[in-house]
VOTIDREN-71415 format. One record per residue (C-alpha): residue in one letter; x, y, z. Coordinates in steps of 0.2 Angstrom, whole numbers, padded with zeros to 4 digits. Example, Ala and Ser with C-alpha at 12.3 -4.5 7.8 and 13.67 -1.06 7.14 Angstrom:
<A, <0062, -0022, 0039>>,
<S, <0068, -0005, 0036>>,
//
This chain:
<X, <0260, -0097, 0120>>,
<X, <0265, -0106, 0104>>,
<X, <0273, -0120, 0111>>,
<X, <0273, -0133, 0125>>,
<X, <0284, -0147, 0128>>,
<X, <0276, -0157, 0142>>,
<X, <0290, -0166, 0153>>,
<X, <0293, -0185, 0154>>,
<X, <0289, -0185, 0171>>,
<X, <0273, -0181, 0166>>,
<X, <0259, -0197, 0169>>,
<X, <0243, -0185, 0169>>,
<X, <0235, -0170, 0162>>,
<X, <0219, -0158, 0170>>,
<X, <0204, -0158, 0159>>,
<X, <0201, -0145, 0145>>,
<X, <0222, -0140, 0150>>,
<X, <0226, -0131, 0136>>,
<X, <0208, -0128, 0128>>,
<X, <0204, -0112, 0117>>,
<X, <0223, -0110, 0116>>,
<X, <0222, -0101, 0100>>,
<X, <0242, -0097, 0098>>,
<X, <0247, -0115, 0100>>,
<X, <0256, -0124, 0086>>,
<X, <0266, -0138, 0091>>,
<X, <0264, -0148, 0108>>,
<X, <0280, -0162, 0110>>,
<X, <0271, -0175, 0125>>,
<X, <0281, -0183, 0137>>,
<X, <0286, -0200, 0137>>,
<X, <0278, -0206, 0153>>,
<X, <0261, -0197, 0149>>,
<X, <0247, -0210, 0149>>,
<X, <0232, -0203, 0142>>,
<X, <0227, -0186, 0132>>,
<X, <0210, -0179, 0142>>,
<X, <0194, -0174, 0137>>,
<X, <0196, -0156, 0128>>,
<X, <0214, -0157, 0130>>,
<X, <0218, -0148, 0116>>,
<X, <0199, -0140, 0111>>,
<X, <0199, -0127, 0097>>,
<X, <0217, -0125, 0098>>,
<X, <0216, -0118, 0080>>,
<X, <0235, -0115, 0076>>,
<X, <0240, -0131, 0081>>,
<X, <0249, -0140, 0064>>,
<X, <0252, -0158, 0071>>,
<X, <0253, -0171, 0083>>,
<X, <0264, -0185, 0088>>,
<X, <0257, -0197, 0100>>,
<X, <0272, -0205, 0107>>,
<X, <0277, -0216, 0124>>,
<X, <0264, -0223, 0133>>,
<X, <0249, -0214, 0131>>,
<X, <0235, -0229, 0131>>,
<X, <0219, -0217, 0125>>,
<X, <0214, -0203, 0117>>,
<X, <0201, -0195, 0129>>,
<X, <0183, -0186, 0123>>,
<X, <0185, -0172, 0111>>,
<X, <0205, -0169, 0116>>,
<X, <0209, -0162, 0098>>,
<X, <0191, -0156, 0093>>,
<X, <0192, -0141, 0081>>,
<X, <0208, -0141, 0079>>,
<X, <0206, -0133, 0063>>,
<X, <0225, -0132, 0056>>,
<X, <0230, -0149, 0060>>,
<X, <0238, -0156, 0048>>,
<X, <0249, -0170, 0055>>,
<X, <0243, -0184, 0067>>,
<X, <0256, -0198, 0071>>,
<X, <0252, -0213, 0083>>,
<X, <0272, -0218, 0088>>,
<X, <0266, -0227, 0105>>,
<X, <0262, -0244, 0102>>,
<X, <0252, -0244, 0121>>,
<X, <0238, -0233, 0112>>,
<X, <0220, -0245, 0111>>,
<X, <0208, -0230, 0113>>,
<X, <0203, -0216, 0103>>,
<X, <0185, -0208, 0113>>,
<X, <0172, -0200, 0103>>,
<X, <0175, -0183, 0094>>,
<X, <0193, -0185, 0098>>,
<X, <0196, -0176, 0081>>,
<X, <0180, -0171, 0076>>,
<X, <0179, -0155, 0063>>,
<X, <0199, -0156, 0059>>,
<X, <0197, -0151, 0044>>,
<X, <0214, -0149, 0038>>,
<X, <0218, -0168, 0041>>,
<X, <0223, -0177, 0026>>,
<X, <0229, -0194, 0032>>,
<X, <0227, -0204, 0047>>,
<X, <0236, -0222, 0049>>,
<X, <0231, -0232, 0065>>,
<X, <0243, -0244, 0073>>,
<X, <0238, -0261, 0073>>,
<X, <0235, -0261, 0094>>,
<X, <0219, -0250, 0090>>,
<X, <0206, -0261, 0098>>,
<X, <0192, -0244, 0100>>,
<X, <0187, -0229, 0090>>,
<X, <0172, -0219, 0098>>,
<X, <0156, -0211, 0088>>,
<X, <0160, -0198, 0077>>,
<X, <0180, -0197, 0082>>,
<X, <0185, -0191, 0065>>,
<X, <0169, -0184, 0057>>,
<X, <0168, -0169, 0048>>,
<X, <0186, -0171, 0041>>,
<X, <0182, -0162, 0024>>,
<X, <0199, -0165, 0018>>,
<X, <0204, -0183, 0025>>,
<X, <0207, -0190, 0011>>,
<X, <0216, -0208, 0016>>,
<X, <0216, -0220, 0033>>,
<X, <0225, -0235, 0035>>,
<X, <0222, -0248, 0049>>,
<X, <0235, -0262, 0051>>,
<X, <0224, -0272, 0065>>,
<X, <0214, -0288, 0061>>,
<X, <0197, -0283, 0070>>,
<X, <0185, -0266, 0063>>,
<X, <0191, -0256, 0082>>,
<X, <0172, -0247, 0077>>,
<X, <0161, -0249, 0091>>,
<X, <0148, -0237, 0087>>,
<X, <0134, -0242, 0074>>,
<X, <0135, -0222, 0068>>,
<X, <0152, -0224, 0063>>,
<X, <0167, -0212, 0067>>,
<X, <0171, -0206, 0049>>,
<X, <0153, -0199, 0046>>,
<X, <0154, -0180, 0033>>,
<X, <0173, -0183, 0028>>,
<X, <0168, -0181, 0009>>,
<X, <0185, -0185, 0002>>,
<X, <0188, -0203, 0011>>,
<X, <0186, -0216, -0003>>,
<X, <0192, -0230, 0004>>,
<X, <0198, -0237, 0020>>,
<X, <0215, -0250, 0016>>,
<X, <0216, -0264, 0027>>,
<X, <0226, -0279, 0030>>,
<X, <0223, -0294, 0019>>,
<X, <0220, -0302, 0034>>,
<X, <0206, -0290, 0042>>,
<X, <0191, -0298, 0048>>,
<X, <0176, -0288, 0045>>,
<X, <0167, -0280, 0030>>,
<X, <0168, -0261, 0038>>,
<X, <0180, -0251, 0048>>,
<X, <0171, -0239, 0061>>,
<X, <0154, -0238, 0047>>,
<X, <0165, -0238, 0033>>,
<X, <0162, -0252, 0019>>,
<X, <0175, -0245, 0004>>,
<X, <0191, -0256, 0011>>,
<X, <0206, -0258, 0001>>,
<X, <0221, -0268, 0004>>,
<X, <0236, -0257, 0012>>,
<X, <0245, -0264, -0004>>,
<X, <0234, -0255, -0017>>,
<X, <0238, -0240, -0004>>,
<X, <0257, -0240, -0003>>,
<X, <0257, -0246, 0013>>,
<X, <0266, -0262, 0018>>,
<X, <0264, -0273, 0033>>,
<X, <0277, -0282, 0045>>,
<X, <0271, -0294, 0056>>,
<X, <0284, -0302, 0070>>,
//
Protein backbone atom coordinates (compact mmCIF):
# COMPACT_ATOMS: atom_id res chain seq x y z
CA UNK A 1 0.00 0.00 0.00
CA UNK A 2 1.49 3.21 -0.99
CA UNK A 3 -1.23 5.31 -0.39
CA UNK A 4 -4.20 6.15 1.97
CA UNK A 5 -6.70 8.66 1.76
CA UNK A 6 -8.73 8.50 5.10
CA UNK A 7 -12.35 9.72 4.40
CA UNK A 8 -14.04 12.92 5.83
CA UNK A 9 -16.47 11.01 7.66
CA UNK A 10 -13.64 9.73 9.40
CA UNK A 11 -13.79 11.12 13.48
CA UNK A 12 -11.39 8.28 14.80
CA UNK A 13 -8.58 5.83 14.14
CA UNK A 14 -7.46 2.11 15.86
CA UNK A 15 -4.25 2.29 17.64
CA UNK A 16 -0.91 1.24 15.89
CA UNK A 17 -3.59 1.44 12.46
CA UNK A 18 -1.20 1.58 10.05
CA UNK A 19 2.15 0.82 11.98
CA UNK A 20 5.26 -1.10 10.24
CA UNK A 21 3.66 -0.01 6.91
CA UNK A 22 6.82 0.17 5.17
CA UNK A 23 5.29 0.94 1.44
CA UNK A 24 3.53 3.86 2.70
CA UNK A 25 4.40 7.31 1.21
CA UNK A 26 1.66 9.63 1.47
CA UNK A 27 -1.54 9.53 3.83
CA UNK A 28 -4.26 12.60 2.81
CA UNK A 29 -6.52 12.69 6.48
CA UNK A 30 -10.02 13.49 6.56
CA UNK A 31 -11.35 16.62 7.62
CA UNK A 32 -13.61 15.40 10.39
CA UNK A 33 -10.69 13.21 12.07
CA UNK A 34 -9.96 14.35 15.48
CA UNK A 35 -6.86 13.00 16.71
CA UNK A 36 -3.74 10.90 15.23
CA UNK A 37 -3.34 7.70 17.91
CA UNK A 38 -0.62 6.30 19.49
CA UNK A 39 1.81 4.50 16.72
CA UNK A 40 -0.44 5.59 14.14
CA UNK A 41 1.92 5.87 11.68
CA UNK A 42 5.10 3.77 13.65
CA UNK A 43 8.10 2.97 11.32
CA UNK A 44 6.25 3.84 8.35
CA UNK A 45 9.68 4.33 6.58
CA UNK A 46 8.64 5.48 3.10
CA UNK A 47 6.35 7.97 4.27
CA UNK A 48 7.62 11.62 2.56
CA UNK A 49 5.06 14.11 4.48
CA UNK A 50 2.33 15.11 6.44
CA UNK A 51 -0.44 17.55 6.48
CA UNK A 52 -2.38 17.81 9.53
CA UNK A 53 -5.45 19.40 8.46
CA UNK A 54 -9.39 19.79 9.77
CA UNK A 55 -9.90 19.24 13.15
CA UNK A 56 -7.50 17.04 14.57
CA UNK A 57 -6.85 18.41 18.30
CA UNK A 58 -3.71 16.19 19.20
CA UNK A 59 -0.99 14.31 18.06
CA UNK A 60 -1.21 10.94 19.98
CA UNK A 61 2.17 8.97 21.52
CA UNK A 62 4.78 8.00 19.13
CA UNK A 63 2.03 8.43 15.93
CA UNK A 64 4.94 9.23 13.36
CA UNK A 65 7.93 7.50 15.34
CA UNK A 66 10.55 6.37 12.82
CA UNK A 67 9.34 7.76 10.14
CA UNK A 68 12.63 7.81 8.66
CA UNK A 69 11.95 9.50 5.13
CA UNK A 70 9.68 12.14 6.32
CA UNK A 71 10.48 15.14 5.09
CA UNK A 72 7.43 17.44 5.24
CA UNK A 73 5.21 17.93 8.39
CA UNK A 74 2.40 20.79 8.07
CA UNK A 75 0.10 21.81 10.89
CA UNK A 76 -3.04 23.41 8.61
CA UNK A 77 -5.83 22.71 11.45
CA UNK A 78 -5.94 25.54 13.71
CA UNK A 79 -8.01 22.99 16.45
CA UNK A 80 -4.37 21.18 16.92
CA UNK A 81 -3.19 22.00 21.05
CA UNK A 82 -1.33 18.66 21.58
CA UNK A 83 1.63 17.10 20.29
CA UNK A 84 2.28 13.72 22.87
CA UNK A 85 5.72 12.51 23.45
CA UNK A 86 7.81 10.75 20.84
CA UNK A 87 5.26 11.87 18.35
CA UNK A 88 8.24 12.32 15.74
CA UNK A 89 10.95 10.96 17.56
CA UNK A 90 13.96 9.64 15.26
CA UNK A 91 12.60 11.43 11.98
CA UNK A 92 15.62 11.93 10.77
CA UNK A 93 14.90 13.45 7.42
CA UNK A 94 12.78 16.43 9.01
CA UNK A 95 14.29 19.60 8.18
CA UNK A 96 11.73 22.15 9.44
CA UNK A 97 8.88 22.19 11.68
CA UNK A 98 6.61 25.49 12.32
CA UNK A 99 4.01 25.15 15.13
CA UNK A 100 0.80 27.14 14.94
CA UNK A 101 0.32 29.49 17.50
CA UNK A 102 -2.72 27.24 19.19
CA UNK A 103 0.18 24.83 20.31
CA UNK A 104 -0.57 24.92 24.07
CA UNK A 105 1.60 21.14 24.64
CA UNK A 106 4.60 19.39 23.27
CA UNK A 107 5.39 16.11 25.14
CA UNK A 108 9.14 14.58 26.34
CA UNK A 109 11.26 13.91 23.67
CA UNK A 110 8.45 14.51 20.60
CA UNK A 111 11.03 15.55 18.05
CA UNK A 112 14.31 14.13 19.42
CA UNK A 113 16.79 12.62 17.55
CA UNK A 114 15.93 14.75 14.43
CA UNK A 115 19.66 14.76 13.16
CA UNK A 116 18.74 16.91 10.32
CA UNK A 117 16.10 19.49 11.72
CA UNK A 118 17.68 22.26 11.21
CA UNK A 119 14.82 25.07 11.88
CA UNK A 120 11.36 25.47 14.19
CA UNK A 121 9.32 28.22 14.40
CA UNK A 122 6.57 28.74 17.07
CA UNK A 123 4.02 31.71 16.57
CA UNK A 124 2.38 31.15 20.21
CA UNK A 125 3.04 33.54 23.39
CA UNK A 126 3.61 30.61 26.02
CA UNK A 127 6.98 27.88 25.70
CA UNK A 128 3.96 24.74 25.02
CA UNK A 129 7.24 22.61 26.72
CA UNK A 130 5.85 20.72 29.59
CA UNK A 131 8.54 18.37 30.13
CA UNK A 132 11.78 19.54 32.01
CA UNK A 133 13.78 17.05 29.51
CA UNK A 134 12.80 18.98 26.70
CA UNK A 135 11.46 17.62 23.35
CA UNK A 136 14.11 18.60 20.85
CA UNK A 137 16.89 16.74 22.86
CA UNK A 138 20.08 15.02 19.88
CA UNK A 139 18.78 17.20 16.99
CA UNK A 140 22.53 18.36 16.30
CA UNK A 141 21.67 20.78 13.59
CA UNK A 142 18.71 23.09 15.55
CA UNK A 143 20.48 26.38 16.27
CA UNK A 144 17.86 28.33 17.15
CA UNK A 145 14.33 28.36 17.96
CA UNK A 146 12.50 31.89 16.28
CA UNK A 147 9.77 33.17 18.42
CA UNK A 148 7.51 35.84 18.47
CA UNK A 149 8.65 39.28 19.89
CA UNK A 150 6.08 38.85 21.98
CA UNK A 151 6.80 35.26 23.55
CA UNK A 152 6.99 35.00 27.22
CA UNK A 153 9.55 32.57 28.39
CA UNK A 154 13.40 32.19 27.97
CA UNK A 155 13.17 28.43 26.40
CA UNK A 156 10.88 26.64 24.01
CA UNK A 157 10.33 22.87 25.18
CA UNK A 158 14.29 22.96 26.81
CA UNK A 159 15.54 25.05 24.13
CA UNK A 160 17.30 28.38 25.17
CA UNK A 161 18.85 29.63 21.45
CA UNK A 162 15.50 31.74 20.49
CA UNK A 163 15.37 34.02 17.78
CA UNK A 164 12.88 36.47 16.54
CA UNK A 165 10.67 34.81 13.52
CA UNK A 166 11.80 38.11 11.79
CA UNK A 167 15.73 37.18 11.83
CA UNK A 168 13.96 33.76 10.31
CA UNK A 169 12.01 34.92 7.47
CA UNK A 170 8.88 34.38 9.04
CA UNK A 171 6.20 36.93 9.54
CA UNK A 172 3.53 37.22 12.07
CA UNK A 173 -0.37 38.30 11.56
CA UNK A 174 -2.26 38.63 14.47
CA UNK A 175 -6.29 39.54 14.16
Amino acid sequence: MKSVVIPDTVVSMGYQVFQYCSSLESVKLGKSLKSIPDSAFYQCSSLQSINITGNVISIEKSAFQECTSLKSVSFSSSHLTTIDSYAFYSCSSLPRVDFPASISSIGRSAFDFNSNLELVSYKGETDPGKDEFGSFNWCPKLSAVCVPSEYKSDSFCGQKQLAPLSKCGISVSRP
